[in-house]
N, CA, C and O atoms as a Tinker XYZ file with bonds, in Angstrom:
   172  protein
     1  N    -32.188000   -9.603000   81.099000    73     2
     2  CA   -31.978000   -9.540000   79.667000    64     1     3
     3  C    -30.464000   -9.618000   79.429000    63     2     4     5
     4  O    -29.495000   -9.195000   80.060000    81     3
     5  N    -30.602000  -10.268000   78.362000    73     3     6
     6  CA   -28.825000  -10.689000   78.146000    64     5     7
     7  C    -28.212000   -9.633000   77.550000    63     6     8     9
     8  O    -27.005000   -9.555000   77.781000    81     7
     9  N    -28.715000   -8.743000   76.808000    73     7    10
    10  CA   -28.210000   -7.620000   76.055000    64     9    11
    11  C    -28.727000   -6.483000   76.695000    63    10    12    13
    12  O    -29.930000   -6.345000   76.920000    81    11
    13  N    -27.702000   -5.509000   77.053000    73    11    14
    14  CA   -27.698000   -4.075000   78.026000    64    13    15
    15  C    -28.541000   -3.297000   77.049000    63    14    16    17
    16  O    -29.053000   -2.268000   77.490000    81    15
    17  N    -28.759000   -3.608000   75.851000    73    15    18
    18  CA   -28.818000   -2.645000   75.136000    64    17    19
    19  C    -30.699000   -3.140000   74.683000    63    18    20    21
    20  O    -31.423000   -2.376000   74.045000    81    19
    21  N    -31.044000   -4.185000   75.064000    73    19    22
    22  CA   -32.334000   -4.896000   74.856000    64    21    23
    23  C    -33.323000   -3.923000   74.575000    63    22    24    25
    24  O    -33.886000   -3.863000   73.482000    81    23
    25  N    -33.630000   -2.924000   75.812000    73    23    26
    26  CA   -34.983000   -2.836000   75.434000    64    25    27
    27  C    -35.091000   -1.246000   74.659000    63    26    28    29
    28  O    -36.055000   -0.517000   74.429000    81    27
    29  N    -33.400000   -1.091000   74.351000    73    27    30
    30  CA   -33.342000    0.204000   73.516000    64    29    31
    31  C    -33.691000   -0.505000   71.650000    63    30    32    33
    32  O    -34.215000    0.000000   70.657000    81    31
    33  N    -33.249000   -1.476000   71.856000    73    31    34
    34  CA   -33.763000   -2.279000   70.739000    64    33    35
    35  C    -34.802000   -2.590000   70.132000    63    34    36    37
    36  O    -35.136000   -2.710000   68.954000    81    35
    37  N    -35.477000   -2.754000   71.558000    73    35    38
    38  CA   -36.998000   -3.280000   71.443000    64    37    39
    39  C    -37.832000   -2.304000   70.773000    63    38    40    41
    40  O    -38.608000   -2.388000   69.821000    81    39
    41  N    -37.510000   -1.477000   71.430000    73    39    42
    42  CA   -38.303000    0.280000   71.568000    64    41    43
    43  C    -37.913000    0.962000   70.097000    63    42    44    45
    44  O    -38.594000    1.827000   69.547000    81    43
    45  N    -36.744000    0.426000   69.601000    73    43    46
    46  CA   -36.454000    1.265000   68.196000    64    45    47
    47  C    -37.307000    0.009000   67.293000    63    46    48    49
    48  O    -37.755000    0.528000   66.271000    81    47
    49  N    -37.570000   -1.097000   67.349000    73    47    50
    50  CA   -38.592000   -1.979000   66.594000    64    49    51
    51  C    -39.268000   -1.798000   66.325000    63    50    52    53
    52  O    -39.575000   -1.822000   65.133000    81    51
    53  N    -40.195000   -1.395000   67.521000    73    51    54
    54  CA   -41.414000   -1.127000   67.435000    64    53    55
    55  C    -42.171000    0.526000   67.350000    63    54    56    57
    56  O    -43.350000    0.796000   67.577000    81    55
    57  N    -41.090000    1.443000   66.961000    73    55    58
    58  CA   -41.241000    2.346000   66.346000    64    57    59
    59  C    -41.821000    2.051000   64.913000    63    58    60    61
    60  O    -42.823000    2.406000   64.292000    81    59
    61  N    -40.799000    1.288000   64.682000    73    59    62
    62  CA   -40.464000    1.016000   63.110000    64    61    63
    63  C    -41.417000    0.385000   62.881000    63    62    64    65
    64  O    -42.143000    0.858000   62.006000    81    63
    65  N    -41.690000   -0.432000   63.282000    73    63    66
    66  CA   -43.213000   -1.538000   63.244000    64    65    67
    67  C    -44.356000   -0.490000   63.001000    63    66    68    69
    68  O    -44.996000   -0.415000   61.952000    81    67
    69  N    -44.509000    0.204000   63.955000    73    67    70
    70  CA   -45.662000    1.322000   63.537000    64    69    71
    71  C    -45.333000    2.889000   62.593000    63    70    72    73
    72  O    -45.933000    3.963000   62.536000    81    71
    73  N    -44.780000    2.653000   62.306000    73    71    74
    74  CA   -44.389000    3.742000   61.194000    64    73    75
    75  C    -44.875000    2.839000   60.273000    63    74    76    77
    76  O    -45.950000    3.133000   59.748000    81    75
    77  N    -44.283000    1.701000   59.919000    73    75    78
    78  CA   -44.640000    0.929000   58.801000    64    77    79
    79  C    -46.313000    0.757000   58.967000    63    78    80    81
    80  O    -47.034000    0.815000   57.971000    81    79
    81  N    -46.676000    0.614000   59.866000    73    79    82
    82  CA   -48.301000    0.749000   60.047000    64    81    83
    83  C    -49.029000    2.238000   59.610000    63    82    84    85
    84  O    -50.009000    2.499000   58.912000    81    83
    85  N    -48.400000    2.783000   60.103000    73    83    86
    86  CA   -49.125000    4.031000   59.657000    64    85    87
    87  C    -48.864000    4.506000   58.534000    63    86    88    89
    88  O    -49.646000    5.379000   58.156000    81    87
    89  N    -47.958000    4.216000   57.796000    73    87    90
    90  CA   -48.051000    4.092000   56.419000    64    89    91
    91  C    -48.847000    3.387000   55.593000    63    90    92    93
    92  O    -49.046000    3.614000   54.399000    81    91
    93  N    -49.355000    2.418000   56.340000    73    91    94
    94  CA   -50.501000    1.488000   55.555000    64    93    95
    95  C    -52.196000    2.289000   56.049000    63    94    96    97
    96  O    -53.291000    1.728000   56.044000    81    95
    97  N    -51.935000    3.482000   56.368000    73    95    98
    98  CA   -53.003000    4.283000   57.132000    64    97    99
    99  C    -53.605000    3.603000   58.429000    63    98   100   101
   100  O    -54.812000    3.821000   58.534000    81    99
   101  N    -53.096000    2.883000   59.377000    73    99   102
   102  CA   -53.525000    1.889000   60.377000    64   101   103
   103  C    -52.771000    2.550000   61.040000    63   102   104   105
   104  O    -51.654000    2.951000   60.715000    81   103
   105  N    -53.848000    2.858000   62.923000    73   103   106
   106  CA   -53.386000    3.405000   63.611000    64   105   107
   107  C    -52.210000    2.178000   64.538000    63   106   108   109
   108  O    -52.244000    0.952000   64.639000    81   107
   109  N    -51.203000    3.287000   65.114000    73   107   110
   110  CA   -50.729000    2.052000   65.737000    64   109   111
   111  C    -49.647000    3.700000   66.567000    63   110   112   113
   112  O    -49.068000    4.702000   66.147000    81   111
   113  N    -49.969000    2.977000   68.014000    73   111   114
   114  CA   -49.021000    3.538000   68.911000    64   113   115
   115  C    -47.398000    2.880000   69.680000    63   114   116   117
   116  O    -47.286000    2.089000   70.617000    81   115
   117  N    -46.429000    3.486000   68.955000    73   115   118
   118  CA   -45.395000    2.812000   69.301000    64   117   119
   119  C    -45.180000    2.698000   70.939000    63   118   120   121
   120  O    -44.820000    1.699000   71.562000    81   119
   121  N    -45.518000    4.069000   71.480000    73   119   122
   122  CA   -45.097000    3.801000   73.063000    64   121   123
   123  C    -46.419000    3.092000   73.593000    63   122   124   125
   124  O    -45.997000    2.269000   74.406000    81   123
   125  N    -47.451000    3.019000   73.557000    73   123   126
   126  CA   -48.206000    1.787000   73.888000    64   125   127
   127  C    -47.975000    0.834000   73.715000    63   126   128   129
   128  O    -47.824000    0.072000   74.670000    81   127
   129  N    -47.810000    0.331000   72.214000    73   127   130
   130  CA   -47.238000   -1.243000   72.025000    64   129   131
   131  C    -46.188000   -1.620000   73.134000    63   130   132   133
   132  O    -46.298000   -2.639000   73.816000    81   131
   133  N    -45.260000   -0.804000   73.246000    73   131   134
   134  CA   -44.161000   -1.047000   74.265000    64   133   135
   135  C    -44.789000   -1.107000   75.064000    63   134   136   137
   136  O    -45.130000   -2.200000   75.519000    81   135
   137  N    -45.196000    0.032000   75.560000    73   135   138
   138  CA   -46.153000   -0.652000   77.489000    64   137   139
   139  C    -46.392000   -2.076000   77.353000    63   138   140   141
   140  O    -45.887000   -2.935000   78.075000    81   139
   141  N    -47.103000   -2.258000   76.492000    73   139   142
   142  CA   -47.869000   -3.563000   76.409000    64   141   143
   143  C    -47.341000   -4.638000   77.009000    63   142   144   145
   144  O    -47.552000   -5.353000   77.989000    81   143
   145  N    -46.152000   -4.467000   75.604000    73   143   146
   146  CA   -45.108000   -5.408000   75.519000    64   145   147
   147  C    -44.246000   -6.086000   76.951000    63   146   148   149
   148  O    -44.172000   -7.234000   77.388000    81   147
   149  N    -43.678000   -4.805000   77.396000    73   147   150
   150  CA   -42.889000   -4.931000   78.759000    64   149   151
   151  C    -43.906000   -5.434000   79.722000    63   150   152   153
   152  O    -43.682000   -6.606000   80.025000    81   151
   153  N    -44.945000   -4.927000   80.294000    73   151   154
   154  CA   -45.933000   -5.608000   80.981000    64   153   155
   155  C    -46.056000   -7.053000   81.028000    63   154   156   157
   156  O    -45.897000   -7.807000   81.987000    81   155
   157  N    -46.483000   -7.401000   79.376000    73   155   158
   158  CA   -46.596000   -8.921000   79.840000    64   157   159
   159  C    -45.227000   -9.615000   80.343000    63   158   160   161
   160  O    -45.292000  -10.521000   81.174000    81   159
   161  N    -43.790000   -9.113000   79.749000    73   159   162
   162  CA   -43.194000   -9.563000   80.230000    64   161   163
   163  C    -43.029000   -9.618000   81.612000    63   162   164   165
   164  O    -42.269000  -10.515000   81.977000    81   163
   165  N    -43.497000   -8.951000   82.459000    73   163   166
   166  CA   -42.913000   -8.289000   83.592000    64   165   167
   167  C    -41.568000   -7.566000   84.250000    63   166   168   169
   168  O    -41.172000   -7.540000   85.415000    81   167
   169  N    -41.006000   -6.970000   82.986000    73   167   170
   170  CA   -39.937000   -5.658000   83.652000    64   169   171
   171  C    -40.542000   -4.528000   84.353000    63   170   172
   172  O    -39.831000   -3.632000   84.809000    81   171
């Protein structure tokens, strides 16, 4: 990853991503999504 700071980035996104979800009453797990996420990438 080109940016040191990448997957502190990533990880504050997709907080935000699911906050905004769960405000729409839709479940949504931020540290899962991340698993997810990194997985397919393979880190």
């Amino acid at each position: 990853m080109s940016n040191p700071q990448g997957f502190d980035l990533l990880h504050r996104d997709r907080v935000n991503v699911c906050d905004w979800f769960t405000r729409q009453r839709l479940e949504c797990d931020a540290e899962e999504l991340f698993g997810e996420l990194v997985g397919e990438v393979g880190f």
